[in-house]
C-alpha positions in Angstrom: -25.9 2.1 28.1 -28.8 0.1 29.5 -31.8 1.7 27.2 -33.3 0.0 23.9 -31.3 -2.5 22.0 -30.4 -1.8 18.3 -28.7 -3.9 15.5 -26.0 -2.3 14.4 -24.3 -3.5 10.6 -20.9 -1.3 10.3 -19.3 -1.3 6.7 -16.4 -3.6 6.7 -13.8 -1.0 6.3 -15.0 0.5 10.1 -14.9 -2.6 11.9 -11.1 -1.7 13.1 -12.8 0.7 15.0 -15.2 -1.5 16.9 -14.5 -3.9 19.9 -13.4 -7.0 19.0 -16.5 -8.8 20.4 -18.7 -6.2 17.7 -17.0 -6.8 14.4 -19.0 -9.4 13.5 -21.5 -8.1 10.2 -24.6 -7.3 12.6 -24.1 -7.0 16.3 -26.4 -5.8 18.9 -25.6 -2.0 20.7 -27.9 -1.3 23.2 -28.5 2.7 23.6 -29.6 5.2 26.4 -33.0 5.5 24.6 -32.3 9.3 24.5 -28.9 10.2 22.3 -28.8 11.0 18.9 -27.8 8.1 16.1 -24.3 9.9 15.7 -23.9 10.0 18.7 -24.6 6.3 19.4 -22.4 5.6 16.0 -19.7 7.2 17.9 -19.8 6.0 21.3 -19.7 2.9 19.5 -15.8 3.9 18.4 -16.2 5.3 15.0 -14.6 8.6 14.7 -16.9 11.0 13.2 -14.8 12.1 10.4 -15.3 7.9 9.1 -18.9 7.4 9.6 -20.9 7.8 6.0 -24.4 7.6 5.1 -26.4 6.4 7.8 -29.5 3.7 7.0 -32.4 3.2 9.7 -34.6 -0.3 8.4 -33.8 0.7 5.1 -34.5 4.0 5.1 -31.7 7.5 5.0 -31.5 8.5 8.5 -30.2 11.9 10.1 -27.0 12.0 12.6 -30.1 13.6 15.1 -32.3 10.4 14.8 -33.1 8.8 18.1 -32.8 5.0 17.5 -35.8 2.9 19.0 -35.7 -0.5 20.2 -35.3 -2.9 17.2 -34.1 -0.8 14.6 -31.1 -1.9 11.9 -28.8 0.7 11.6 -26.5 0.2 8.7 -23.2 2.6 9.0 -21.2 3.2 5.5 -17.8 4.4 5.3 -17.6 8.3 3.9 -18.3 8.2 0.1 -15.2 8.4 -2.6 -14.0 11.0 -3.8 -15.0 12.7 -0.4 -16.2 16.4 -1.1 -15.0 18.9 1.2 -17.1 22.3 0.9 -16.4 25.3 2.0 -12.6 26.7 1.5 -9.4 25.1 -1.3 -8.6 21.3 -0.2 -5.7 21.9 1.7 -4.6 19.1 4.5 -3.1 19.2 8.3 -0.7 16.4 9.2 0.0 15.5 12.5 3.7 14.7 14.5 3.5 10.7 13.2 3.0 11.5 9.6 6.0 13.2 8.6 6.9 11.1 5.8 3.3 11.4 4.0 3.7 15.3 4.3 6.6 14.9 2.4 5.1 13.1 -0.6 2.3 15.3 -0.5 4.2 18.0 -1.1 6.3 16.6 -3.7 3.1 16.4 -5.7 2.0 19.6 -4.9 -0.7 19.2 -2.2 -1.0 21.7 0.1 0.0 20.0 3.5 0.9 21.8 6.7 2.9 19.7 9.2 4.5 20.6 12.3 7.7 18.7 13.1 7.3 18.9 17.2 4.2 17.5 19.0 2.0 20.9 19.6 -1.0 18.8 21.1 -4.2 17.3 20.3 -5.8 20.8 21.4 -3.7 23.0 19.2 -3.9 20.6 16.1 -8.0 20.8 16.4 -7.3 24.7 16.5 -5.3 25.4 13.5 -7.6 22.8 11.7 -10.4 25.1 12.0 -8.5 28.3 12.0 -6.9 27.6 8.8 -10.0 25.4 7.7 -7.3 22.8 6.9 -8.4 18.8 6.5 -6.7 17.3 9.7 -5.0 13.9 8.5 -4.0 11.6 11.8 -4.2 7.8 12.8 -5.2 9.6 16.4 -8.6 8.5 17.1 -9.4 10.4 19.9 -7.7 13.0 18.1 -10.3 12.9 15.1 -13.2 13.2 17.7 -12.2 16.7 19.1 -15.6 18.9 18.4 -13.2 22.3 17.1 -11.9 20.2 14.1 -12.7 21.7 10.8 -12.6 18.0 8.8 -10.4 15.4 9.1 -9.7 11.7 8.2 -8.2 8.8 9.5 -4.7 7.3 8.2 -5.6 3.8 7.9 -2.3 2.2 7.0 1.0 2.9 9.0 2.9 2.5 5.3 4.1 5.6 3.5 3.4 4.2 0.7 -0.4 3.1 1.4 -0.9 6.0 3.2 -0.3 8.2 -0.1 -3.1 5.8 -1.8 -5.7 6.5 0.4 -5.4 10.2 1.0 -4.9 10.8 -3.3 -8.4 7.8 -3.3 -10.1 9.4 -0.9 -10.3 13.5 -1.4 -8.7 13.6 -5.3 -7.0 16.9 -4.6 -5.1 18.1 -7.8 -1.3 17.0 -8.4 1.0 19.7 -9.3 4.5 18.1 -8.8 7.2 19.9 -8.6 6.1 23.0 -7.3 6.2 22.7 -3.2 8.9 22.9 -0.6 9.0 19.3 0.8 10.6 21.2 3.7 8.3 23.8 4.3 5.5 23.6 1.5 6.4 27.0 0.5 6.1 27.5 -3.6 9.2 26.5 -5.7 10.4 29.1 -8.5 13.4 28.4 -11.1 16.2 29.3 -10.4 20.0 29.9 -11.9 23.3 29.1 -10.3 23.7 33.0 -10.5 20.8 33.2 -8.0 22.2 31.2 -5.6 25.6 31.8 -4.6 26.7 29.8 -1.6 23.7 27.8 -1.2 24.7 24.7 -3.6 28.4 23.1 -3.4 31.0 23.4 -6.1 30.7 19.6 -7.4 26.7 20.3 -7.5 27.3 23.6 -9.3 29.2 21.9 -11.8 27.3 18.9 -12.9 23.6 20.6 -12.7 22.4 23.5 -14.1 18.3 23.4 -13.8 17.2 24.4 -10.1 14.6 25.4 -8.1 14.5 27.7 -5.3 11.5 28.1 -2.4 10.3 31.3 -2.3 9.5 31.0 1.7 12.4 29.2 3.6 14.7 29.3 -0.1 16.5 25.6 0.1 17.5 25.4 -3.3 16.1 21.9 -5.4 18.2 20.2 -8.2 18.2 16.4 -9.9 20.4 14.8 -7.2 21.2 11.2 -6.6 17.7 10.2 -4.9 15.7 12.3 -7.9 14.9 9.2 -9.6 13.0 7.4 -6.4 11.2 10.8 -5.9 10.2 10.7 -9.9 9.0 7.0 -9.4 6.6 8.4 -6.5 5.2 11.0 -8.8 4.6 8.9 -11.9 3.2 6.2 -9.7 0.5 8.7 -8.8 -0.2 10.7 -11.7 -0.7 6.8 -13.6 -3.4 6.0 -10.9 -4.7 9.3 -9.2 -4.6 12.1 -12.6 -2.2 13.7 -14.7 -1.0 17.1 -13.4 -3.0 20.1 -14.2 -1.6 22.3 -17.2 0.5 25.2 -15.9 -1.7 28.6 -16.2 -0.3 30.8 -19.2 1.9 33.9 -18.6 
């Protein structure tokens, strides 16, 4: 781009995104002189799904704005909690975040993830097909036009990664009640209801399970229960108790 010059001022929290030689505070972004202020924002390396409010000379501006020579554009990070309107918060993981869909379910978060690469094309799809919030460290990914929503991973730790997602949309914690496998609903369930699907030794030293109602693993207290319980009470301290079960 060759057009009129802009200063650009990009929150600290989307610098990551920008060239090395733009993270500076303020930084000048010349533009075509004809493209639209999200646009620009864009081409500038910030996903769509991370840009906020934006701010022209001090002023609320419009993703449609045409920037002029001179202007300040300030670029915030999304606001949180972000709202997502429009359908249940429900979240898309992709291939590389197999461990986060896991601890999303344990609490009880809606999360479909697909073990196998399908494709940056067929992610966007089912995104907007099952107007599910698409959850990636994929940039490029993140810019496809047929997502329904989506947001970036920021940290590559499970553990981080859980902290963000829970900061940033507050979904409600239910733990407990998902497949981690499949995150199909968990129902009780007796040794009586599930003959051959738990071993002897298990059979004998537990006797509260749960069962999936969709692929039907069977759930019990076993030797890793008490990291799993550490994860869920770390969470409900900082993120929300649990919502009360519904009577009946």
């Amino acid at each position: 781009m060759n057009g009129p010059e802009i200063h650009l001022e990009v929150a600290p929290e989307l610098r990551l995104f920008l060239s090395p030689e733009r993270r500076r505070r303020r930084t000048a972004l010349a533009t075509d002189g004809s493209s639209a202020l999200g646009h620009v924002v864009e081409s500038a390396g910030i996903p769509p799904t991370e840009a906020g409010r934006l701010v022209v000379d001090g002023r609320p501006a419009a993703p449609s704005h045409i920037p002029r020579a001179g202007e300040t554009v300030e670029v915030y990070a999304v606001d949180r909690p972000q709202q997502v309107p429009g359908a249940p918060l429900r979240f898309l993981l992709d291939v590389h975040l197999g461990t986060l869909a896991r601890r999303l379910r344990l609490l009880g978060v809606d999360t479909a993830y697909f073990s196998e690469d399908i494709g940056d094309p067929a992610l966007a799809r089912y995104s907007a097909e099952h107007r599910r919030v698409l959850l990636s460290r994929d940039r490029g990914l993140l810019r496809r036009r047929e997502l329904w929503a989506g947001a970036y991973v920021y940290s590559d730790r499970p553990d981080e990664q859980l902290r963000d997602v829970l900061g940033r949309f507050a979904p409600g914690l239910a733990p407990w009640t998902r497949c981690t496998a499949c995150n199909g609903e968990l129902v009780p369930a007796s040794k009586e209801s599930v003959p051959g699907r738990i071993e002897d030794g298990t059979e004998r030293t537990h006797d509260v399970f749960a069962q999936c109602v969709a692929c039907e693993r069977v759930y019990w207290r076993g030797a890793h229960h008490h990291r799993l319980e550490a994860i869920v009470a770390d969470a409900l301290r900082e993120f929300g108790p649990a919502p009360r079960p519904t009577d009946g």
